[in-house]
Every structure is written in C-alpha cells, then in structure tokens.
C-alpha positions in Angstrom: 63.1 39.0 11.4 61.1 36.4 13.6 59.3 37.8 16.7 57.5 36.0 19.4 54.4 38.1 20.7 55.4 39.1 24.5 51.8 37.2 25.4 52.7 33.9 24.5 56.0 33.2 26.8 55.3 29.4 27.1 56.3 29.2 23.7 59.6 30.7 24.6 59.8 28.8 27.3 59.4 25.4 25.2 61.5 26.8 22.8 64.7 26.8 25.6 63.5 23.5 27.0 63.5 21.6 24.1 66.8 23.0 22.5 68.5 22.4 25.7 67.0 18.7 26.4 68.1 17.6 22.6 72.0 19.6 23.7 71.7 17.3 26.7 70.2 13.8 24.8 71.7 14.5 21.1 68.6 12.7 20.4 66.3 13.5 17.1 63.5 15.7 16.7 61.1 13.1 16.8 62.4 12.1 19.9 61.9 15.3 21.3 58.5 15.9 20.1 57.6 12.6 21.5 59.1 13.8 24.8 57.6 17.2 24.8 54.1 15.7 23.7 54.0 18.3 20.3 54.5 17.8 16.9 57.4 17.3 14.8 56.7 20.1 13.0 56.6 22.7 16.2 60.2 21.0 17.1 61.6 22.0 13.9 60.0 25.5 13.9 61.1 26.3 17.8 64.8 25.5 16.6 65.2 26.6 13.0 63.2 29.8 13.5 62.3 31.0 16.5 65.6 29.7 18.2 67.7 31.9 16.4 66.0 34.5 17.3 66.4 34.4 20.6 69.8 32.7 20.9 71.9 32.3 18.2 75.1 30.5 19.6 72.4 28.2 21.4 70.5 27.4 18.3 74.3 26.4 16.0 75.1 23.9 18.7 71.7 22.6 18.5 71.8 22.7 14.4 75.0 20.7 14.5 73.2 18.0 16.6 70.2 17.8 14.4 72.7 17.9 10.8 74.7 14.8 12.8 71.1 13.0 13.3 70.1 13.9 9.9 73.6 12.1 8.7 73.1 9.1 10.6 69.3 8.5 9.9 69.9 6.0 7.3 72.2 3.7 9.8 69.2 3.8 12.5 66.6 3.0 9.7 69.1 -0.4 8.9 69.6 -1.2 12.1 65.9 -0.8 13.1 65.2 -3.4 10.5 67.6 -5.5 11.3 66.5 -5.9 14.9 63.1 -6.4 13.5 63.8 -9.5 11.3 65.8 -10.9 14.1 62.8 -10.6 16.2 60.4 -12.4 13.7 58.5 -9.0 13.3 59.0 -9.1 9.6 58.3 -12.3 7.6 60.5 -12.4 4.5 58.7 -13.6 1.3 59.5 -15.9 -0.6 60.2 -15.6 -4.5 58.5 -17.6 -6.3 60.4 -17.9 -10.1 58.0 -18.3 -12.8 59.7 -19.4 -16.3 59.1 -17.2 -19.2 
C-alpha cells in the first residue's frame, strides 16, 4: 500500500490538481508536466501510484484518458511531421543511386 507522509500535503494537493486538469484538458502527461512545471516522471507517479491511493474512481477516469493518449500517440507523432515538412522545417534528402 502507498502512503503519503501527513507533512508533505502539497504533494497531495498536486496530485488532485493535476489529475483533475488532465480530466478537464484530456491532454497528455507531458502536457501536464509542462503545465504544472514538474517532470514527466512525477506526472506519471502522482496518477499511477499515489492517485489510487487516495481516489480510486478518480484515478480510472484519469487512466482511461492517459490509455486513449497512449493509443493515439502515434497519429500526433505523423501529424507533427507532417506540419513540419509543410513548414520547410525539415529538408528532405535527396538519394543519391550509386550503381553497383
């Protein structure tokens, strides 16, 4: 079982604000790390450890919102591409064909 020492309530606190802001956004985890100015990394621990702990019903509705994002990662990674050849950010190179 996960515990959160009495003495550190911030961390509860954060844990609530950033479940609830990606319930409210559906957006990604890196999205709300960049949001809430921590890491990845403390994102995925508040709601995969310490969120069930203190809310269980709260922390499936915000696992079912992260396994959606997880799903569709692949279409935002082609898209961002996309948007970045159309922009001239990526040069494409040209193949040269050498004859064996």
């Amino acid at each position: 079982m996960y515990s959160i020492n009495s003495s550190h309530d911030y961390i509860e606190d954060r844990v609530y604000e950033v479940a609830q802001y990606i319930l409210d956004t559906g957006c990604t985890v890196r999205a709300a790390a960049a949001k809430f100015e921590i890491s990845k990394s403390t994102v995925h621990k508040d709601v995969s450890q310490r969120l069930p702990y203190l809310n269980p019903a709260l922390a499936e509705a915000v696992r079912g919102i992260l396994n959606i994002n997880k799903a569709e990662r692949h279409i935002r990674g082609g898209l961002a591409t996309k948007e970045k050849y159309l922009h001239g950010e990526l040069k494409c190179r040209k193949t040269e064909h050498v004859s064996p």
